[in-house]
N, C-alpha and C positions, 0 to 999 in steps of 0.2 A: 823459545818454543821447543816441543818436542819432538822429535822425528827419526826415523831409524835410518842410522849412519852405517855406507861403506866404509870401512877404517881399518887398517890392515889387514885385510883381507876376511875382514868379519862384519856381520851385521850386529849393529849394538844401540843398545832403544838408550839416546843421551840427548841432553838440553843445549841445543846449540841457539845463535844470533837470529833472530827473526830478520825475513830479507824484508828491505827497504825500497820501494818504486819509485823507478826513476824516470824519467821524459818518455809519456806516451807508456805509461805501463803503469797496472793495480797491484795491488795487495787483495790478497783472497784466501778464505781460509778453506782448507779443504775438509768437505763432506765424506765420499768414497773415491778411492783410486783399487784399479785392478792390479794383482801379479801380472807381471809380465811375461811370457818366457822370455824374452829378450833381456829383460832384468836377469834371470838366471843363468842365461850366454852371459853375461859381462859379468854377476858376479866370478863366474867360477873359473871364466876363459878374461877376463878382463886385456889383459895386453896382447893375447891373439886377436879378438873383437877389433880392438884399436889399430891393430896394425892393418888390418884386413882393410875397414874402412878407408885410411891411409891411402893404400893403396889402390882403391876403388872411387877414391877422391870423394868420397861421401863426407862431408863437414862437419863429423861428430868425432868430438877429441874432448878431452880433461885429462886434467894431472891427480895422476893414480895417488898421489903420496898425500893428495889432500882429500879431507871429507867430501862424501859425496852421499846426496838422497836422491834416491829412486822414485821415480813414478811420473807414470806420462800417459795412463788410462784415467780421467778423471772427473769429479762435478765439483763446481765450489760455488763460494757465496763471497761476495766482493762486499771488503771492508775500508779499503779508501781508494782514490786514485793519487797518480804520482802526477808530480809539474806538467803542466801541455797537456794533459788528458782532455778529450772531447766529452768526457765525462755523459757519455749518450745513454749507458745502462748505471741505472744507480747504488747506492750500499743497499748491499740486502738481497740484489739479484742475483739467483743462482744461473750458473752459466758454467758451460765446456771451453774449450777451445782446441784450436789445435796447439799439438804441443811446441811449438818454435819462437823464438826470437830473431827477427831478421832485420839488417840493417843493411844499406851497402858497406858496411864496413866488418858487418860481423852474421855468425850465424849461431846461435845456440839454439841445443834441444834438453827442453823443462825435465831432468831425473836424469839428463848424461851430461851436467855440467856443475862446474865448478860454482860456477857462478846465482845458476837458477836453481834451486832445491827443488825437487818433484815432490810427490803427491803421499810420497810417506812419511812427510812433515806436515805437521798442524796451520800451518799457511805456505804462501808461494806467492812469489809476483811472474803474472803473465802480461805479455802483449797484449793491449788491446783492441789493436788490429786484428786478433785472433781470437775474440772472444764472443760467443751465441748461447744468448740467454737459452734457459731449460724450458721449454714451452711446458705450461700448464703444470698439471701435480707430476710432473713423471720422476719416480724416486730418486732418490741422487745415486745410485747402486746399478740402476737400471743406465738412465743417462750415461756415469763413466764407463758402459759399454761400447759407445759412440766410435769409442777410437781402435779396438779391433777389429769391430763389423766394419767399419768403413776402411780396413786393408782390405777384408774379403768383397767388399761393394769394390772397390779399385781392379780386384781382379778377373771379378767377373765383368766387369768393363771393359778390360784388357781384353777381354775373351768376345769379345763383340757376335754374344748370342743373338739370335733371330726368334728362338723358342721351339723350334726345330728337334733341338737339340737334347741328348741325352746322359748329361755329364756324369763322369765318374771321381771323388772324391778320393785321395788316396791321403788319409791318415785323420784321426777322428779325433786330433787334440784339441784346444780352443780355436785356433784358426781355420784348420775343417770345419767345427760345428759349426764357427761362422760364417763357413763360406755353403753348409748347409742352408742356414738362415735366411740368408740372402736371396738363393736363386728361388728357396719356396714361396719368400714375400715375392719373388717376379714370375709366378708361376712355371719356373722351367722345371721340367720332370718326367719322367720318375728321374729320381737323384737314386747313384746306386753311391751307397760308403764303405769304405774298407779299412778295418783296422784290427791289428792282434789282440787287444786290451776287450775285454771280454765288458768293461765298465767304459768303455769309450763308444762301443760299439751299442751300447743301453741309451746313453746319451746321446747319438744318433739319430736311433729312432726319435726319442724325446722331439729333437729337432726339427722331426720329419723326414729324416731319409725313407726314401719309398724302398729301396733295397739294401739291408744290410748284411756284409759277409766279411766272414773271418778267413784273411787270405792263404791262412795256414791251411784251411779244409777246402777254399773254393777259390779259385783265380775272379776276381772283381769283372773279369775282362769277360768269363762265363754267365754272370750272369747278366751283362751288360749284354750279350748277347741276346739272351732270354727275355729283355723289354724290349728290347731294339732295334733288333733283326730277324728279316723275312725267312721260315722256316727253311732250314738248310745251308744256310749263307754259311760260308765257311771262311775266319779271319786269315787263314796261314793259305789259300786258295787261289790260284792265278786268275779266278773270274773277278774276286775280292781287290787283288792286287790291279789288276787293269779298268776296276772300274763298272766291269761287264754283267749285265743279266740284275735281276732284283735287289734294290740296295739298300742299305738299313739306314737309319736316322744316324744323322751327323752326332760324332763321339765329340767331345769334351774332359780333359783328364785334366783336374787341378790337384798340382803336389803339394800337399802339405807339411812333407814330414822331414824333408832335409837332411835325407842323409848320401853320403856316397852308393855309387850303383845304383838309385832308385832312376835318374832320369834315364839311364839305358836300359833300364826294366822296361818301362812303362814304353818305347820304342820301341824294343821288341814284341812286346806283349799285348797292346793293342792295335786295334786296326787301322788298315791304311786310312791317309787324310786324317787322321785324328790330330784335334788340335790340344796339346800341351802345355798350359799355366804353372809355371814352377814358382812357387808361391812359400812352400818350407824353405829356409835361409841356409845352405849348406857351409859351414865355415870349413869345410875343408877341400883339396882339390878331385877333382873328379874327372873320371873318362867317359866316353862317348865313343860307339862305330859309327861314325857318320855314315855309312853305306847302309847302314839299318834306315837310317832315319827318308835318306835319299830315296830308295829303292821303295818306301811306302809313304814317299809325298807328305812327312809329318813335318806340321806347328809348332815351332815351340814360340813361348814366349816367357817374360820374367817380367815380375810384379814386383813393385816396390811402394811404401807409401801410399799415397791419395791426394786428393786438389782438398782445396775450402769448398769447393760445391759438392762433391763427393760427403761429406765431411756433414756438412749444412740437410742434404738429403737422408742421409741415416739417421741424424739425430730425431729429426721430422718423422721418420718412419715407427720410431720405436715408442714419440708421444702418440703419433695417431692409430697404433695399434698393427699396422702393415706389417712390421717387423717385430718380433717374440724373442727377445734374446736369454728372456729368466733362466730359462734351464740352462744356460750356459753355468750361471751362477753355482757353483758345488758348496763356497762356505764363506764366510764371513769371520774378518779376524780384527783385532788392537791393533796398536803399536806395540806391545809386547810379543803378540804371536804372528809377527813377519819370517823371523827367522825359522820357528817351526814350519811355516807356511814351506819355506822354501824347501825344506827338506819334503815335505806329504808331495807338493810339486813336483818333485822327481821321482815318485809314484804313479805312474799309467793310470793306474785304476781305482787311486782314489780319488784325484778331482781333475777338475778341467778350470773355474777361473775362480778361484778365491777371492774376494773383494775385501780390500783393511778400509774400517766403517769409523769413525768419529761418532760419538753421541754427542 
């Protein structure tokens, strides 16, 4: 088959060994798979990525010196099953899954393993434990959406809204807009989003942000303000600080954008009680004044992943129309134009989720 290979430290579109399903696992060819960023942390940080994980005992490992194909956003059409399969969805059904293999003996994830080729090969063998047909016509494009909305569904889970609540989005790349998406299918809002990228901040709106600002010109936390708090309320205010006198609707701050200094931004900068989903992946180390955080009673939490019901619900959302992920979509590519893909990717402001399409 064909598929585009990590191979010294390059992407390169070559005809490698079609994989073979084994006990309790199909063969499927794949339809569409998303860019990842996370594809782009491993291509470019590859043995930082691995060590970190390592170290965080998170169970994603490969040997860097052998071929590896990417892709773990995805929709495909199953073309046989392997020995022991329960054989309960047939050849021909198009179906998601999640991306894993799990065994008690083992764990892999489908595009960071040596073993399982992702979705930027022309087949894959998945778990079948882990696989949910496409309900109805929903395009296969739309479908491998499935699996970044459903980080952003994990994390506003995480965030155990009420609807009270008035969240602020901080960074408007795919995983913002998705986490955009999200809370407007669960009507939480106004959504205020914040990002430098002048095309991030377009895509936004698209999404549905009720407020969008460029935090170059306007603190996110000002106009957060402006929806959400009783005239004169003042964030840096000791009546603010203790609680006292007219209060504003409960803050919500999800980071999306992972980089060092932003979680003690967002501690200092927004208001007391507010609760903090750090949800961008920072690969690097970071500091914190915990007396910030102390002194205004802030949340934090960290997002990782999602369940199969998490998973199961998003995909549900997006056939029955509750969820609108299209405009995430910026462009559509081959096998031949991943590697371009990857470099316009490191561009803010020309796309947000590329989709590689199979005819």
């Amino acid at each position: 088959m064909k598929a585009v290979v990590m191979r010294d430290q390059q992407l390169q579109v070559d005809s490698i060994a079609s994989p073979e399903p084994g006990q309790g696992e199909v063969l499927v060819k794949t339809l569409a798979c998303g860019i990842c960023g996370s594809d782009l942390h491993m291509f470019h940080h590859c043995e930082h990525v691995l060590a970190n994980f390592k170290r965080s005992n998170i169970p994603i490992a490969f040997d860097t010196r052998q071929d590896l194909v990417f892709g773990h956003e995805y929709c495909a059409e199953i073309l046989d099953h392997g020995p022991g399969s329960d054989k309960k969805l047939k050849v021909g059904t198009r179906v998601c899954s999640l991306p894993f293999v799990i065994t008690p003996q083992q764990f892999h994830h489908i595009g960071f393993s040596n073993r399982y080729p992702g979705g930027y090969g022309e087949q894959m063998v998945l778990a079948e434990q882990m696989l949910m047909p496409v309900p109805g016509d929903l395009p296969a494009d739309i479908a491998a959406l499935t699996e970044p909305l459903t980080v952003a569904a994990h994390a506003v889970n995480r965030a155990r809204l009420d609807g009270s609540e008035v969240p602020v989005v901080i960074g408007c790349g795919p995983i913002g807009l998705a986490m955009i998406a999200i809370l407007k299918s669960r009507g939480i809002g106004p959504v205020v989003a914040a990002d430098f990228s002048a095309g991030r901040r377009a895509l936004a709106e698209k999404m549905g942000a009720d407020v969008v600002v460029n935090p170059a010109e306007q603190s996110p936390y000002t106009s957060w303000l402006q929806v959400a708090a009783p005239e004169g309320y003042d964030i840096n205010g000791p009546m603010a600080l203790l609680g006292l006198g007219p209060q504003p609707r409960p803050c919500v701050v999800f980071e999306c954008v992972g980089v060092p200094g932003l979680i003690q931004q967002v501690l200092q900068s927004a208001p007391p009680r507010t609760r903090l989903i750090v949800v961008g992946v920072c690969m690097e180390s970071d500091r914190i004044e915990p007396m910030v955080g102390i002194g205004k009673e802030m949340n934090v939490h960290f997002s990782f992943g999602y369940t199969g019901e998490e998973f199961a619900q998003t995909l549900y959302a997006l056939a029955d129309g509750t969820l609108d992920g299209a405009p995430m979509i910026t462009g559509r590519v081959t096998l031949d134009g991943v590697s371009a893909a990857f470099d316009a990717l490191a561009q803010p402001d020309q796309h947000a989720k590329i989709m590689l399409t199979y005819a």
